[in-house]
N, C-alpha and C positions, 0 to 999 in steps of 0.2 A: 228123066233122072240123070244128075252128071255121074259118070263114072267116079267111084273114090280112084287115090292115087292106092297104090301097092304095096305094102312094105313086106318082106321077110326077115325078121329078125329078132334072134331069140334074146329073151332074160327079159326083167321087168321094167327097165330103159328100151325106147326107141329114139334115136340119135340122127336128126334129121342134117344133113351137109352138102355141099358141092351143087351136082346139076340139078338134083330132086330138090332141095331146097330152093333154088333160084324158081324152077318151075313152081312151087308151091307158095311162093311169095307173090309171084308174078300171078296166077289163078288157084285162090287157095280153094281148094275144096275138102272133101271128108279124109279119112284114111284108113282103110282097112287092111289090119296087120295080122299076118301069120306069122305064130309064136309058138314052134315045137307042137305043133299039129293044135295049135287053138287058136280060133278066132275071135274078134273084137274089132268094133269098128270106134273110131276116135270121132264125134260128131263135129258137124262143121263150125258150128258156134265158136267151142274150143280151140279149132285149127285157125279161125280168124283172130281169135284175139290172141294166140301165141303170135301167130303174123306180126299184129298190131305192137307187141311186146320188143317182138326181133327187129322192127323199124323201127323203132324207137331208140334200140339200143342204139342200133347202126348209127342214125342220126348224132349219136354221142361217140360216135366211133370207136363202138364198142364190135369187135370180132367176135362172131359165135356163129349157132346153130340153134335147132328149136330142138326140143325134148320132150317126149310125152309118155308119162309111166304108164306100165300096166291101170295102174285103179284109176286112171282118167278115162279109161276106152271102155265102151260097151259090151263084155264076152257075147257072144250070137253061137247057135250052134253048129258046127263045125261040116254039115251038107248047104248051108246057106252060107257060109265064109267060103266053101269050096266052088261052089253053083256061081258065088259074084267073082272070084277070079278068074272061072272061066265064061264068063261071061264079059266080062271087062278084057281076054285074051292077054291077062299078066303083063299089061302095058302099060304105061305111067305117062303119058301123052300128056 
């Protein structure tokens, strides 16, 4: 199984930019976000074709970032959101 990438960040936007975006462009995989003590996993399908969306932009030189609300992501319960970050050791590799 690949590790998802990490996010913490609260409210119902997740606001993807900078060196975690590059990484996730570069090898996109899932993303499992903790939001004010709840978890949700964002599945990989979704994370590729925002990819696919942000390259595209780009290609029109278009400057951004990717975004993915709350109601895109999967809620999971909150000893399984905790069990994969610590089992992923809260790295974004």
């Amino acid at each position: 199984m690949i590790h998802p990438m990490i996010f913490k960040q609260n409210g119902s936007i997740l606001l993807i930019n900078g060196p975690e975006l590059a990484k996730l462009v570069k090898h996109p995989r899932s993303i499992l976000w903790h939001n004010k003590g709840l978890y949700a996993v964002v599945p990989i399908e979704r994370v590729v074709n925002a990819v696919s969306v942000f390259k595209d932009h780009q290609y029109c030189k278009r400057s951004g970032n990717i975004t993915f609300h709350w109601s895109e992501a999967v809620e999971i319960p909150e000893e399984t959101g905790q069990a994969m970050e610590k089992y992923n050791g809260g790295k974004n590799e």
